[in-house]
C-alpha positions as CSV (number, residue, x, y, z in Angstrom):
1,X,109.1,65.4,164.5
2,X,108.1,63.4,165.9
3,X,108.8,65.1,162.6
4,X,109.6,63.9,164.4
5,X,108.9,65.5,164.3
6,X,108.0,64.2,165.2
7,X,108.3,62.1,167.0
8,X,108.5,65.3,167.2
9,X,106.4,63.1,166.0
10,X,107.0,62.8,162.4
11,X,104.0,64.3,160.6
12,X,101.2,62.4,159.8
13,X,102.6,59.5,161.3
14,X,100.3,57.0,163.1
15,X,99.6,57.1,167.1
16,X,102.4,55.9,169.5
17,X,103.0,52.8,170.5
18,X,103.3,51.2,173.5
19,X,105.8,49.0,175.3
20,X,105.3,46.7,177.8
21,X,108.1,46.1,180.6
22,X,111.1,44.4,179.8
23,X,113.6,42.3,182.6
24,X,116.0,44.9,183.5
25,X,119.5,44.1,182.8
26,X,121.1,43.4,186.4
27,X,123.1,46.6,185.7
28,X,120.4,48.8,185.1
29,X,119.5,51.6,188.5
30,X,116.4,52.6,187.6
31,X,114.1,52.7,190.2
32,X,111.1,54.7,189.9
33,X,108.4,54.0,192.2
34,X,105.0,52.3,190.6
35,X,102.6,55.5,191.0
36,X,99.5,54.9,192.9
37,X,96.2,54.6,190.9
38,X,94.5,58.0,191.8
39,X,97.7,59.2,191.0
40,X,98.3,57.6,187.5
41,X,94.2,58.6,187.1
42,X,95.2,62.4,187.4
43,X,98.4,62.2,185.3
44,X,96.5,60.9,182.7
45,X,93.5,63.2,183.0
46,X,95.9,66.5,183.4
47,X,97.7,65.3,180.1
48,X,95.0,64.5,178.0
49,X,93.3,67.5,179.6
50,X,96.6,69.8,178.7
51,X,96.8,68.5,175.1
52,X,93.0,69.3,173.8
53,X,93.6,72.9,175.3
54,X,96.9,73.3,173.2
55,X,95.2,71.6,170.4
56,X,92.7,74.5,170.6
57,X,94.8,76.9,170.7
58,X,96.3,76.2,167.5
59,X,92.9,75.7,166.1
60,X,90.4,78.2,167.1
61,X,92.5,81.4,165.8
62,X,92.6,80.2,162.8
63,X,89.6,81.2,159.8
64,X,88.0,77.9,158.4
65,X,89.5,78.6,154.7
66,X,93.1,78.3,156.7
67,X,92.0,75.6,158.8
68,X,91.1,73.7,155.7
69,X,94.1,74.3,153.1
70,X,97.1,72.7,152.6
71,X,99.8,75.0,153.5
72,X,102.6,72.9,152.3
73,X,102.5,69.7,150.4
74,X,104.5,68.3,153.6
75,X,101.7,69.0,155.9
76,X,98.0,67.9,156.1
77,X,95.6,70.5,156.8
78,X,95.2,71.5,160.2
79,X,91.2,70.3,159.8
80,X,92.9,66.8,159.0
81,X,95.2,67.1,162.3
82,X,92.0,68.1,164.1
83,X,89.9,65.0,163.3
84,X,93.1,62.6,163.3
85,X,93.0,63.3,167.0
86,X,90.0,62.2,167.9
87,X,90.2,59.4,165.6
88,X,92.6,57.8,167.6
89,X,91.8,58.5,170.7
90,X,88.6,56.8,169.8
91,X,90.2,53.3,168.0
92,X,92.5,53.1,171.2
93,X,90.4,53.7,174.0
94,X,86.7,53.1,173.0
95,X,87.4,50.7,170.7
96,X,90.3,48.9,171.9
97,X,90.2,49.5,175.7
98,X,86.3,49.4,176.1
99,X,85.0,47.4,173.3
100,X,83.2,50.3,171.6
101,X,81.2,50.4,168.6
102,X,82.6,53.2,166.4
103,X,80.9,56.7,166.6
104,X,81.4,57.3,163.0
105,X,82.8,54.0,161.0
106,X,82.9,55.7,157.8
107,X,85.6,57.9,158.6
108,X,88.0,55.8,160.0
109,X,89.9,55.2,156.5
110,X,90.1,59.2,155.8
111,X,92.5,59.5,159.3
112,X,94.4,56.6,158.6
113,X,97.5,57.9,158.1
114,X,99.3,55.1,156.1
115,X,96.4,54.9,154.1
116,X,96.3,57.9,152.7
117,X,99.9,60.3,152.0
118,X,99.6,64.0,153.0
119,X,99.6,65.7,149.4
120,X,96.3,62.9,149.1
121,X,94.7,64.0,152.0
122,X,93.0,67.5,151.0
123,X,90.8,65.7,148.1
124,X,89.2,63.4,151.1
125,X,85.7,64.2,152.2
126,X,87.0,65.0,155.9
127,X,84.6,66.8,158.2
128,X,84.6,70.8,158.5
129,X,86.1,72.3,161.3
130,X,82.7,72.1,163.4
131,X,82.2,68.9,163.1
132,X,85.6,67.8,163.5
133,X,85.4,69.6,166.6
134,X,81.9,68.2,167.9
135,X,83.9,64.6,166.9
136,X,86.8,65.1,168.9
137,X,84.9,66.5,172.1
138,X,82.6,63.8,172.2
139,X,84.9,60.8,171.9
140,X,87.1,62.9,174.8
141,X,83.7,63.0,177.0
142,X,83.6,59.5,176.4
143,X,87.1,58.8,177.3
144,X,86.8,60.6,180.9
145,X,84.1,58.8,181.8
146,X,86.3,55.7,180.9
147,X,89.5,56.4,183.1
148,X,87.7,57.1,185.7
149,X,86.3,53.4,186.0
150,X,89.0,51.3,184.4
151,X,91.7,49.5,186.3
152,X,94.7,50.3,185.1
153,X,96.3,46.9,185.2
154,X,96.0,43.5,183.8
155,X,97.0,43.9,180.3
156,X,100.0,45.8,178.5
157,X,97.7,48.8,177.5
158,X,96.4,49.4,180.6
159,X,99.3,48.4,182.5
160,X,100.1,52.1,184.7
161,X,97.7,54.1,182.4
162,X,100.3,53.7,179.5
163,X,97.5,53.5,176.7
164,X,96.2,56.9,178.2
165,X,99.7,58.4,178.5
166,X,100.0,56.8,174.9
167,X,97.4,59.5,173.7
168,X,98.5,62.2,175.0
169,X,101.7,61.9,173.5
170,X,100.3,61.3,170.3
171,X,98.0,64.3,170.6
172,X,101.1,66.3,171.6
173,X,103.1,65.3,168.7
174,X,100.3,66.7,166.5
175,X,100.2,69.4,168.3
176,X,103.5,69.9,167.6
177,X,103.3,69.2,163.8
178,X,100.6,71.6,163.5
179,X,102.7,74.3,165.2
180,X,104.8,73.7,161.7
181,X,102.0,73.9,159.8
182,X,101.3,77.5,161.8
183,X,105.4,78.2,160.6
184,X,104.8,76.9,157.1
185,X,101.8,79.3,156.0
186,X,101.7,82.4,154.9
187,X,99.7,85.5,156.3
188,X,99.3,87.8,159.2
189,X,100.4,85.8,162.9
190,X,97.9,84.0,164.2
191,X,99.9,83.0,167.6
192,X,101.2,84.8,169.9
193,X,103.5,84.3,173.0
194,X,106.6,85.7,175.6
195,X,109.8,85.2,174.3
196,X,111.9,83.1,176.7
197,X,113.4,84.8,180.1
198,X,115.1,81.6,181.4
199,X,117.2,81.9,184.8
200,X,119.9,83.6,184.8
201,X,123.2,82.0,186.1
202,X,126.9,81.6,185.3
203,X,127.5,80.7,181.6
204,X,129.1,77.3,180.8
205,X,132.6,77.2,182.7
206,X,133.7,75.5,178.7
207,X,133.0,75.7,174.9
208,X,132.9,71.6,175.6
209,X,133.3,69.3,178.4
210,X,134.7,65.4,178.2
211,X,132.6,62.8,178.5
212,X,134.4,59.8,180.3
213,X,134.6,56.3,178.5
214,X,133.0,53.4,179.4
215,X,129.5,51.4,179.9
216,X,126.2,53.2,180.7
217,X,122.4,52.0,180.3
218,X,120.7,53.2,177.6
219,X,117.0,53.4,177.2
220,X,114.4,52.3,179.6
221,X,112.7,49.6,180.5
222,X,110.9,50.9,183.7
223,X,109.5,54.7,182.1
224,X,106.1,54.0,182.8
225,X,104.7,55.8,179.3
226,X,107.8,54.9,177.2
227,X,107.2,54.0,173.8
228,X,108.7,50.9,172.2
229,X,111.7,52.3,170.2
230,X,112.7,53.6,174.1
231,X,112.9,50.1,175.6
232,X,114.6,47.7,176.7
233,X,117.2,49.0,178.4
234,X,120.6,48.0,177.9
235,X,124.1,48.8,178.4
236,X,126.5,50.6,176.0
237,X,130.4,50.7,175.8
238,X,130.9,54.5,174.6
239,X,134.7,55.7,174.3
240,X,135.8,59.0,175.6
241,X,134.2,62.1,173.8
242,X,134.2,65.6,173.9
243,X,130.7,67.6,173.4
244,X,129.3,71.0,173.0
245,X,128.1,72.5,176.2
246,X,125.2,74.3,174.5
247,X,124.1,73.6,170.8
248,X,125.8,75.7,167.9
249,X,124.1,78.9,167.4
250,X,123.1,81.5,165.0
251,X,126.0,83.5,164.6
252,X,128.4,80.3,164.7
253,X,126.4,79.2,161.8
254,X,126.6,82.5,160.2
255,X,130.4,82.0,159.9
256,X,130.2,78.6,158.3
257,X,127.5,80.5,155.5
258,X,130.3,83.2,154.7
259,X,132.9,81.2,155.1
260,X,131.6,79.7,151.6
261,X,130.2,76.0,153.4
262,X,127.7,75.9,150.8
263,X,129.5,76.2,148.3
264,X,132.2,73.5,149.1
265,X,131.4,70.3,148.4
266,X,134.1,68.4,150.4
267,X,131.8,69.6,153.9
268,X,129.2,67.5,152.4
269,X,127.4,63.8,152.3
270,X,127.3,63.2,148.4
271,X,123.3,63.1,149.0
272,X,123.8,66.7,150.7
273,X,125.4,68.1,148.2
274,X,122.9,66.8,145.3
275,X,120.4,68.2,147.7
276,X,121.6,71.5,148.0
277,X,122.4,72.1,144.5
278,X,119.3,71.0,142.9
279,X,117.2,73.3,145.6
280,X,119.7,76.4,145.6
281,X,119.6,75.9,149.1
282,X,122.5,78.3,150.5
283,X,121.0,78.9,154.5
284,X,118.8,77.4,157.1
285,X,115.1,77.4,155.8
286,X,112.9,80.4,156.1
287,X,116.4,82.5,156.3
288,X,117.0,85.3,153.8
289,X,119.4,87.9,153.2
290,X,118.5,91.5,152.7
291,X,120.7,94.7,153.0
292,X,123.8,92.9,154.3
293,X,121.4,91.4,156.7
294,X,120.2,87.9,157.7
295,X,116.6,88.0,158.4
296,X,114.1,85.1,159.3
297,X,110.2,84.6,159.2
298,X,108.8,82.8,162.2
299,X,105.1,82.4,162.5
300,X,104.5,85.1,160.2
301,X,106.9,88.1,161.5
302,X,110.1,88.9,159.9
303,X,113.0,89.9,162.1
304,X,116.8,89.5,162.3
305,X,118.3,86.7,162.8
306,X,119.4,86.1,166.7
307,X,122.8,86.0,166.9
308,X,122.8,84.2,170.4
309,X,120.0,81.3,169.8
310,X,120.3,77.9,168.0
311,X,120.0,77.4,164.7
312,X,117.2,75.9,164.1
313,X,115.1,74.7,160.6
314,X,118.5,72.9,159.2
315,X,118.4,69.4,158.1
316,X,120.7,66.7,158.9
317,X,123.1,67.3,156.0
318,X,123.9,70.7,157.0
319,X,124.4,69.9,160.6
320,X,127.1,67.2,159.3
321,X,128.6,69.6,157.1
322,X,128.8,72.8,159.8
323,X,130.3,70.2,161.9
324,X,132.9,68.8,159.2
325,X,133.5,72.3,158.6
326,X,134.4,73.0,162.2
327,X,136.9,70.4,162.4
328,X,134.1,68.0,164.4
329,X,131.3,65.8,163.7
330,X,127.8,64.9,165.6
331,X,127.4,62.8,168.4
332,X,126.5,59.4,168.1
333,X,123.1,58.6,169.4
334,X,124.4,56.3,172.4
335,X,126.7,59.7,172.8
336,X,123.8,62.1,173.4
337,X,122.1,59.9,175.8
338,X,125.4,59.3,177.7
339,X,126.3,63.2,178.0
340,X,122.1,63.5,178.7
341,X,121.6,61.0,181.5
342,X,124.9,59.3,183.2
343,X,126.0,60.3,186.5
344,X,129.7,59.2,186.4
345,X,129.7,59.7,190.1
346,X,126.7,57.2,190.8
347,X,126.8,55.4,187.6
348,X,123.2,55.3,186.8
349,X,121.7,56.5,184.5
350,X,118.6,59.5,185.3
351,X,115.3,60.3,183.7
352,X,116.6,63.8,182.8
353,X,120.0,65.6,182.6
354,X,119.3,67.3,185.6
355,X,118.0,64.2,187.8
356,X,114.8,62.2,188.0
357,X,112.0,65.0,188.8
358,X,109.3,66.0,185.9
359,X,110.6,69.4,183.7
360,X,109.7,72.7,184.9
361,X,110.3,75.7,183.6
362,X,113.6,76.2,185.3
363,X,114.7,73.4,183.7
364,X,114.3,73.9,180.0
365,X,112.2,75.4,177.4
366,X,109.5,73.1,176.5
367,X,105.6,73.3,175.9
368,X,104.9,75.9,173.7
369,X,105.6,78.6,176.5
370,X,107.8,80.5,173.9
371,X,107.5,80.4,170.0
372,X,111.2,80.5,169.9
373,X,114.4,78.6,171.6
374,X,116.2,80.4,174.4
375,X,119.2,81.9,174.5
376,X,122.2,79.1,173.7
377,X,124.0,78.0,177.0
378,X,120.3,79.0,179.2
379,X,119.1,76.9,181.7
380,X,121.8,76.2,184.4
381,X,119.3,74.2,186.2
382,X,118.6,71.8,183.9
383,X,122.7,70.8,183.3
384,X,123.4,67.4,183.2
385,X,126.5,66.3,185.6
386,X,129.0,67.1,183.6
387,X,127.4,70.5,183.2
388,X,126.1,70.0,179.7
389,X,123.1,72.4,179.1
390,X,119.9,72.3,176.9
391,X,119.8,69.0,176.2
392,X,116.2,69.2,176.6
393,X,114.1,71.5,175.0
394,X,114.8,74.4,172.7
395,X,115.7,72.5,168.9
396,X,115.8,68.7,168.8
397,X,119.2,67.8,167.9
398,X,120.6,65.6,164.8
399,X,122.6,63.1,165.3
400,X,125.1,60.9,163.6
401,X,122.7,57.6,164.0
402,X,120.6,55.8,161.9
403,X,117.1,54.5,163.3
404,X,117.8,51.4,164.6
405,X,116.5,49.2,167.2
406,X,117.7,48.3,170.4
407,X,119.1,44.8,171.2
408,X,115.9,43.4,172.4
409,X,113.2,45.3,170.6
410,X,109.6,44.7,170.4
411,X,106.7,46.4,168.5
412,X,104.2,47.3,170.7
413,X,101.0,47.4,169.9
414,X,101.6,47.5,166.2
415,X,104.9,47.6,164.1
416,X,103.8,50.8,162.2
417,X,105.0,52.8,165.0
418,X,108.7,52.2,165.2
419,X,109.7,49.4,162.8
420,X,108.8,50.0,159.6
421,X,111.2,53.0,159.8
422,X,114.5,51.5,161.4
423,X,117.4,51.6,158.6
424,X,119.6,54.0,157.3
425,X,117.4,56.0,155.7
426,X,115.8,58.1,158.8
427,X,118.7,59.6,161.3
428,X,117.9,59.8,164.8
429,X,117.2,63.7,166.7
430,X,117.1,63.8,170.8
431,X,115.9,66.3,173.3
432,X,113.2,67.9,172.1
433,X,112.4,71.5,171.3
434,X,110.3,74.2,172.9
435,X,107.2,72.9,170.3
436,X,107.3,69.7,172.6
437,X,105.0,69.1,175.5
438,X,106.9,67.6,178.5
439,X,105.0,64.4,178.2
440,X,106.5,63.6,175.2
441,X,109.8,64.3,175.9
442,X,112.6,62.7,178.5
443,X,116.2,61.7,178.6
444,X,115.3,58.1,176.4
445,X,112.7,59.5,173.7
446,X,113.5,58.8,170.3
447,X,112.7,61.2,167.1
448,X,113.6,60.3,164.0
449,X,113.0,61.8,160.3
450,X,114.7,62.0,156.7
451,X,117.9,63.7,156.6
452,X,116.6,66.4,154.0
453,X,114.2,67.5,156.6
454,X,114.1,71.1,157.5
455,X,110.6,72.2,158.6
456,X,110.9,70.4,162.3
457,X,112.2,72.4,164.7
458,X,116.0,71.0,164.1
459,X,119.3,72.3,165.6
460,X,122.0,70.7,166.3
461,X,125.5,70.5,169.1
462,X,129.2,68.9,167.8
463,X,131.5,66.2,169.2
464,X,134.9,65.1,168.5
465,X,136.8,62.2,169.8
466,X,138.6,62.2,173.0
C-alpha cells in the first residue's frame, strides 16, 4: 500500500487507473443509482479538496532537511511525494482532460515513477519544498476551475467524474505512503492525533463464524470510481469456510513469538524462512524486547505493545506462518470479499460489510482519524451479515492470493496501473487500514505488494475449511 500500500497504494507507484463500465453479468444486484452532476461536481471537489488538506498535514510539520531526505531506501522523500502529486494531477486533468500545455515540461521525467526507482530518486534535481508547494497549488487552482465547467460524460475519463475521483485516490494513496515515511524516520513526533474511541457494543457472539458455500459476485462493474483491477464483476463458486470475527491481535501474536514460531521452520514458506534468517527477523517490525517487555515505536514514541489491537507491520510470510501455526491458514481473496460483502439472506452482494451507505466513523477506523488501529473486535456497526467485524479499516489484511486478474480484465487508461504486477510474485491485502481515506477504500478495492513487505500498515485474520 497501495503499499499498497498501497494500493495502500504501493509506494511510488504510478496514478490509478480507471475503468470504464463493463455488462453486468445477469446475476449481478448492483444497483446504485447514477449520481446527479452537481452532485458528482461536489464529491469530486470535497475529495480532492480533503486530500491536499491531509497532504499538508503531513507536510508542513515537517523541517525542510526532513522533508528532503530519504528516510528509508524504500521510501522517496516526502519533497518527491509532494511534487509527484501535483504532477499528476496536472498530466491527467490539464493535459489529458483539457488539452493543456505543461506548466513545467522539464519536470515531468523526475515524477515519473517507473522512470526513476526510489533509492534513485534523491540524486534528481526535484524542486524544494516551496516550490513544490507553489507547483501543486497552482495546477489544483487550475483543476477547480476545470470541474466546474466540464461535462462529466462522453468519454471513459470523464464518464461520472471518475478521472477526478481517480485523483483523489491517487493523492490519498500517497498520502498514505507518506504516513509510512512519517513511521520510518527517526526523531521527535511530528504528528499527533486521538487514539481511537469506537462504539461500544456487545463483543463478537464467536472467535469465528461460517461462511455458507456457494456463488457470489465478486468485484464491480457499476462502482462509479472503481479502478480496473476492481472490475468486471463476476461470479465465484466459494466452498464453505470458517473465518475470524476480528483480525488476530497483539497478544495472540505474542504467543506464536514464545511459543518459538520463528524459530521453527516447518511454519514457514521456504522463501520465509530464507527471509527471516538472513534479516534476524524474530517479531513484527519496529517491535523490540526490553525488560521482559514487548515495546513498539510508532511515529516516534515508544510504548508497550497493546495486547488488545491488531498486529500490524508483519509481512505476508509471517501471517502464513502464525496461521500454520494456529492450526489455520488465510483466506483466499474470493474468501474475504465473500465474508466482506454477501448477504446470504438477499444474495447480493453490498458496497460495504455493513450495507451500501459511504463509511462513517461508526463504521470503521479509516482516514487518518487515529495514528493507530482500534481495539480488535470494535466497530459493531460496521459487521457484515454474518457479523464479521473490521473488515474495513484498522490494518489491511494478507491474503492467501496472488494478483491476478479478473476473468474479463482491462487496463484502463494504461497497463502500468494493474497489469504489469499480476503473477505470483505480489499477494493480494483487503480492507484497508486507518492510514486509508474512505475514498480509496470499499468492499471491491484491491492492494497488493511483495510478500516480504512490512512497512504498510499489514495485519492479518485466519480461515480454515468448513
Amino acid at each position: 500500500m497501495r503499499t499498497r500500500s498501497r494500493g495502500a497504494h504501493r509506494p511510488g507507484r504510478a496514478p490509478p487507473a480507471a475503468a470504464r463500465r463493463e455488462g453486468t453479468p445477469t446475476v449481478t444486484t448492483e444497483t446504485p443509482a447514477d449520481p446527479q452532476p452537481v452532485a458528482v461536481r461536489e464529491r469530486a471537489a470535497a475529495a480532492l479538496a480533503a486530500a491536499r488538506a491531509r497532504t499538508a498535514a503531513l507536510t508542513d510539520p515537517v523541517s525542510e532537511p526532513d522533508l528532503t531526505a530519504q528516510h528509508s531506501p524504500l521510501m522517496s522523500p516526502l519533497v518527491w511525494d509532494l511534487a509527484h502529486i501535483g504532477n499528476q494531477e496536472e498530466l491527467w486533468l490539464l493535459r489529458n482532460v483539457a488539452g493543456r500545455e505543461f506548466l513545467r515540461p522539464e519536470i515531468n521525467s523526475l515524477y515519473d515513477a517507473f522512470q526513476h526507482p526510489r533509492s534513485e530518486r534523491p540524486k534528481l534535481p526535484l524542486l524544494g519544498p516551496g516550490e513544490a508547494r507553489r507547483y501543486a497549488a497552482e495546477v489544483r487552482g487550475r483543476v477547480f476551475d476545470l470541474l466546474e465547467r466540464t461535462p462529466l460524460e462522453g468519454t471513459a475519463l470523464l464518464d461520472r467524474g471518475f478521472v477526478f475521483g481517480m485523483i483523489a485516490q491517487h493523492e490519498q494513496q500517497h498520502d498514505e505512503t507518506m504516513l509510512i515515511t512519517h513511521q520510518l524516520r527517526t526523531g521527535a513526533p511530528v504528528l499527533t492525533a486521538p487514539d481511537p474511541d469506537p462504539p461500544h457494543g456487545p463483543p463478537p457472539q464467536a472467535a469465528e463464524v461460517l461462511v455458507p458455500g456457494g456463488p457470489f459476485v465478486m468485484g464491480t462493474s457499476t462502482e462509479p470510481w472503481a479502478l480496473d483491477n476492481e472490475r468486471p464483476a463476476h461470479v465465484r463458486e466459494v466452498a464453505a469456510f470458517w473465518i475470524d470475527t476480528a483480525p488476530v491481535t497483539n497478544a495472540a501474536y505474542q504467543a506464536f513469538i514464545e511459543d518459538g514460531g520463528y524459530t521453527e521452520p516447518r511454519w514457514w514458506a521456504a522463501p520465509g524462512w530464507e527471509q527471516i534468517r538472513a534479516h534476524d527477523i524474530g517479531a513484527p517490525l519496529f517491535w523490540r524486547r526490553e525488560a521482559g517487555q514487548w515495546l513498539r515505536r510508532r511515529f516516534g514514541v515508544t510504548e508497550p505493545v497493546p495486547d488488545e489491537e491488531p498486529v500490524l507491520h508483519v509481512s505476508w510470510y509471517e501471517a502464513d506462518a502464525y496461521a500454520r501455526w494456529a492450526g489455520r491458514r488465510l483466506p483466499t481473496e474470493a474468501e474475504w470479499e465473500k465474508a466482506a460483502r454477501h448477504d446470504p439472506v438477499t444474495g447480493r452482494s453490498r458496497r460495504y460489510p455493513w450495507g451500501d451507505a459511504d463509511p462513517a466513523p461508526a463504521h470503521a477506523n479509516l482516514g487518518q482519524r487515529h495514528l493507530r488501529p482500534a481495539r480488535a473486535g470494535c466497530y459493531p456497526d460496521g459487521a457484515s451479515p454474518l457479523g464479521v467485524r473490521q473488515l474495513i479499516g484498522d490494518v489491511w489484511e494478507w491474503t492467501a492470493s496472488d494478483f491476478l486478474p479478473y476473468p474479463g480484465f482491462r487496463a484502463f487508461p494504461y497497463r502500468e496501473y494493474s497489469e504489469v504486477f499480476f503473477g505470483p510474485e505480489h499477494k493480494v491485502l483487503r480492507g484497508g487500514s486507518f492510514a486509508v481515506d474512505p475514498v480509496a477504500c470499499r468492499g471491491t478495492f484491491r492492494n497488493w505488494d511483495l510478500p516480504v513487505r512490512r512497512q504498510i500498515f499489514s495485519g492479518f485474520r485466519t480461515a480454515r475449511d468448513a
